[in-house]
C-alpha positions in Angstrom: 41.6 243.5 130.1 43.8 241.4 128.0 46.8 242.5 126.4 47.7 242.5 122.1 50.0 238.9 123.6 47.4 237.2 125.5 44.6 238.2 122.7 47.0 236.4 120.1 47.6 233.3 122.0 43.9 233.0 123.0 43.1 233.4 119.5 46.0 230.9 118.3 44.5 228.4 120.6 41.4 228.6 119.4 42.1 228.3 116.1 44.1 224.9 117.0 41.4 223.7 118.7 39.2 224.2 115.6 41.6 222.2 113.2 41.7 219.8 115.3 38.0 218.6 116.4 38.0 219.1 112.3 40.5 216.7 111.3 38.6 214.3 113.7 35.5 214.9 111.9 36.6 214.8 108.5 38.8 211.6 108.0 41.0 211.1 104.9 39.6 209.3 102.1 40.3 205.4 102.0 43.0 204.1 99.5 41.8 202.8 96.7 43.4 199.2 95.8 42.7 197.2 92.6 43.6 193.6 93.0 44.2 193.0 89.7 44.9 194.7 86.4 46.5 193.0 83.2 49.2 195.4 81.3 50.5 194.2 78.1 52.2 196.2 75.1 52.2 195.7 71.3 54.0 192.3 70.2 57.2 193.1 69.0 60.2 190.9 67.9 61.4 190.9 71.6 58.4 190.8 72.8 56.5 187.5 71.4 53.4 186.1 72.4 52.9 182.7 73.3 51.6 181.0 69.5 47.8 180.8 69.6 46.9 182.9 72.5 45.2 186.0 72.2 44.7 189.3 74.4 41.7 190.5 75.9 41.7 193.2 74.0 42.6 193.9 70.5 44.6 196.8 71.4 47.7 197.1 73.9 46.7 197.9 77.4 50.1 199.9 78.3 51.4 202.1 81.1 50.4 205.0 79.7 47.2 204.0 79.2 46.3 203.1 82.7 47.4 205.9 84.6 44.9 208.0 83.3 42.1 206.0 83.7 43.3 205.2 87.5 43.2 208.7 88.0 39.9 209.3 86.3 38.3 206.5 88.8 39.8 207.4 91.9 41.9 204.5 92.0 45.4 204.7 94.1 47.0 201.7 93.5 47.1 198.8 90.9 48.3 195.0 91.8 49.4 194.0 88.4 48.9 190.6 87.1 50.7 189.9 83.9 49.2 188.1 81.1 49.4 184.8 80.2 49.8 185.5 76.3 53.4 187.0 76.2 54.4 183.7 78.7 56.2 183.7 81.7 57.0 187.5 81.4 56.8 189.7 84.3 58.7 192.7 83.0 56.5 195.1 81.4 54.8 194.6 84.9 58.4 195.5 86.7 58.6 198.5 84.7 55.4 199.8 85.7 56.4 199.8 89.3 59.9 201.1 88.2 58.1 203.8 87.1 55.4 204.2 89.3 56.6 202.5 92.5 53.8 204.1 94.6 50.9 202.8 92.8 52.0 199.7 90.8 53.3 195.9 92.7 53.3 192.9 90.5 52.2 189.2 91.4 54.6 187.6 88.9 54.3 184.5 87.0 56.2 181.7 86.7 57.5 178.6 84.9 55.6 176.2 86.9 56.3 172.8 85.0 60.3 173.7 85.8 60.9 172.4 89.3 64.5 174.4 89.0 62.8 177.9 89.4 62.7 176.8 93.0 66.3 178.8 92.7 64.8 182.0 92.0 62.5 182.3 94.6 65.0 183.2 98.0 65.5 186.2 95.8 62.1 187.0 94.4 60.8 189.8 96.2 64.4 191.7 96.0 63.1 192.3 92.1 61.9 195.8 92.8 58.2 195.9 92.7 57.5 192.0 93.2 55.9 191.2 95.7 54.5 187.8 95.4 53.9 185.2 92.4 49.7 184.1 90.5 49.3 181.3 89.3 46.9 180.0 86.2 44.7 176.5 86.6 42.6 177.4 84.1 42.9 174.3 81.3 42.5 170.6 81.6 46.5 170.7 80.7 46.9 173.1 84.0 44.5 171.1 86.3 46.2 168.0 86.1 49.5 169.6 87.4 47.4 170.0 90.5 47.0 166.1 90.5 50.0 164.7 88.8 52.6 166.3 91.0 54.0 168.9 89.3 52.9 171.8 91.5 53.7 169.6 94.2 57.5 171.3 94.4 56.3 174.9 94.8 53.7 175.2 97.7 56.6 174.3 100.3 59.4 176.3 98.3 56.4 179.3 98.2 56.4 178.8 101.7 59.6 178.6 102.8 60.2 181.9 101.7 57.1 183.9 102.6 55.1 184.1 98.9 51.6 184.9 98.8 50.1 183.4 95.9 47.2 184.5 93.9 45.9 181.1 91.9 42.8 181.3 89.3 41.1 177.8 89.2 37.4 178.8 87.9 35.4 176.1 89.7 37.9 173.9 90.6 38.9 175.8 94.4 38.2 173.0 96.5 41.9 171.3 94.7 43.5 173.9 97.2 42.1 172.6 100.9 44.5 170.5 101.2 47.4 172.5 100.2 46.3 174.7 103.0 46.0 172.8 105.5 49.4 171.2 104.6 51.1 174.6 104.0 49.4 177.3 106.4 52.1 179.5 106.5 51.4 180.1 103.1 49.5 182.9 102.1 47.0 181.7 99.1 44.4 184.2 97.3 41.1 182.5 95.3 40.9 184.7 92.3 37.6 185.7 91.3 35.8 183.9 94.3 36.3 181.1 91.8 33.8 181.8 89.4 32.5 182.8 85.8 30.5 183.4 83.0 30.2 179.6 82.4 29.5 178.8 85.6 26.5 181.4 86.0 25.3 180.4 83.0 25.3 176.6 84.5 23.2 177.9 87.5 26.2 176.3 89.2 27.1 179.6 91.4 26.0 178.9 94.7 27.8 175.6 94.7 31.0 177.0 93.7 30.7 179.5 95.7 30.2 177.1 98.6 33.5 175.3 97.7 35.2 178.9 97.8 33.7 179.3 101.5 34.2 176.1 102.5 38.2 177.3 102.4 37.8 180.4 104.9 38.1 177.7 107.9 41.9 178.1 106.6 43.7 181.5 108.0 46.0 181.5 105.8 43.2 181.9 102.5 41.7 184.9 101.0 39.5 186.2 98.4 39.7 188.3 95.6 35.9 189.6 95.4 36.9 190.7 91.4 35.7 189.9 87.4 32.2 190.5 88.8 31.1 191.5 85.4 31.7 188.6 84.3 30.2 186.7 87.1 26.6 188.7 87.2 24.4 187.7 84.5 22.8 191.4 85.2 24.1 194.8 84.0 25.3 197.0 87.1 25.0 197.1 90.3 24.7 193.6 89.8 22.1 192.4 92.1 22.0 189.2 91.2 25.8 188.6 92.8 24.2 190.3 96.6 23.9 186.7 98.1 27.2 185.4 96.6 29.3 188.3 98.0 27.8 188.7 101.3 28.1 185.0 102.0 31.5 185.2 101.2 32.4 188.3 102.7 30.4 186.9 106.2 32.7 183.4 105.8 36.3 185.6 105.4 35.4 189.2 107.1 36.9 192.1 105.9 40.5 191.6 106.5 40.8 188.6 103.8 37.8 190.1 101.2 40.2 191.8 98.5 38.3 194.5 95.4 39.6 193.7 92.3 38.5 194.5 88.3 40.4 192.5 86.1 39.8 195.3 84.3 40.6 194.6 80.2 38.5 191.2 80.6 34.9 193.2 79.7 33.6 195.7 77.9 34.6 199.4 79.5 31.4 200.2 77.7 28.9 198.1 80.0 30.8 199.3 83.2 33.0 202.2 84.8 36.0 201.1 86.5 34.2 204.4 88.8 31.0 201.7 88.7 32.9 199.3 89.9 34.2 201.1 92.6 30.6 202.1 93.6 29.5 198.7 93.2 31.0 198.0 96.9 30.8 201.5 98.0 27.3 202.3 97.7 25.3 199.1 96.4 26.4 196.4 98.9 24.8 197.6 102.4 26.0 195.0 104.3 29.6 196.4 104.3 30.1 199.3 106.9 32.7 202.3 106.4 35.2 200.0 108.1 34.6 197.3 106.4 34.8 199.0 102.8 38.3 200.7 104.4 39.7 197.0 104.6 37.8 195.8 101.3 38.7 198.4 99.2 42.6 198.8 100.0 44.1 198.3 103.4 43.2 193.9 103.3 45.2 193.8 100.2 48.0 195.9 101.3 48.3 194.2 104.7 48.0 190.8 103.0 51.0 191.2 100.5 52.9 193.5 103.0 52.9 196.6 100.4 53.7 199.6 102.4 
């Protein structure tokens, strides 16, 4: 007959063995990783807006703002891109991860037509929060600093000192094969698979598409798989985007697929940032549990080195 001890320790034992076959069979819940969010306060006399440029949204999009509405979707963290209206401003961003340094990193902007900023960059990921630099192709002004050797001064200084670049360049991707292959130490991110509104409306998607695939032979490259809304001439889940996003998810597998909103650039009203979440998680069944793991958070993370 056991003693009161050895009844305690058997029953201690057991009890160990329990939590343990049921931490195996209930795994933690993925991290949640938005690729990219705009913040932006009110215009203010230190604070100016580039002339002629307007937000997204007619009202702020602030700090206080967000956090909410992260924690109402389920989202963990937040890669903030700043705006292009206030200019080449990245510290409303830098107080966000000030503040929240567990769920906010920036992608900061800069002055790309000034070859000196080449200066700052040795030291740009000792800003507190920064963790890497998105640029904007997105006129016929922009474009041509693609072509005219403007840009030409930042891909090897990016480079040099180990800057993963997020670039939006709506149909024009293809401009960036050859700074790949001439830079492949260079981490570069397509924003928005390349692609918008105008272009769906074209009936030009697969083809831009194709030029954003056609860059996956390149290690180095990823893809933002985000501003779907704005992509999918359908209202959610957006079905009409299935062929687009598995093609590119089968060309760049799920370590260099990044989720992302670009949250203020639609209408909350025609989707959830929760829908948009679901969007991957329970519409697009060619994505296993691993593979929405990686998707949904840890690509991201691994690719910008955010701990």
């Amino acid at each position: 007959m056991l003693s009161r001890r050895e009844m305690l320790a058997s029953s201690l034992a057991t009890g160990a063995a329990l939590a343990s076959r049921r931490a195996v069979a209930q795994p933690s819940r993925r991290t949640i990783v938005d690729a990219q969010v705009h913040l932006w306060k009110a215009e203010s006399e230190d604070w100016k807006w580039v002339p002629g440029m307007k937000p997204q949204m007619p009202e702020p999009f602030t700090i206080e703002k967000l956090v909410p509405l992260m924690d109402e979707a389920g989202v963990d963290r937040v890669v903030v891109v700043p705006p292009s209206w206030p200019g080449d401003r990245n510290d409303y961003g830098l107080e966000a991860a000030k503040r929240y340094p567990k769920r906010f990193a920036v992608m900061g902007r800069i002055p790309l037509k000034n070859p000196q900023t080449a200066a700052l960059l040795p030291k740009w990921k000792e800003q507190p929060g920064m963790l890497g630099v998105r640029l904007t192709f997105n006129t016929p002004a922009t474009l041509k600093w693609l072509d005219d050797g403007t840009a030409d001064w930042f891909w090897p200084a990016a480079e040099k000192n180990g800057l993963p670049v997020m670039f939006l360049a709506f149909g024009n991707v293809s401009k960036f094969g050859p700074i790949a292959q001439r830079h492949p130490g260079l981490p570069l991110i397509i924003d928005h698979m390349g692609v918008n509104t105008a272009i769906a409306k074209e009936g030009k998607m697969a083809e831009k598409i194709g030029d954003a695939v056609a860059l996956a032979k390149y290690p180095n490259v990823g893809i933002k798989m985000s501003n779907l809304v704005n992509a999918s001439l359908e209202p959610y889940p957006f079905r009409d985007l299935n062929d687009h996003l598995k093609r590119v998810f089968d060309a760049y597998g799920p370590q260099r697929c990044y989720w992302g909103t670009d949250l203020t650039n639609t209408s909350f009203t025609r989707v959830s940032w929760s829908q948009r979440i679901t969007h991957f998680t329970e519409e697009l069944k060619f994505l296993s549990e691993n593979d929405k793991d990686w998707v949904m958070g840890r690509a991201i993370r691994e690719r910008l080195k955010w701990a």
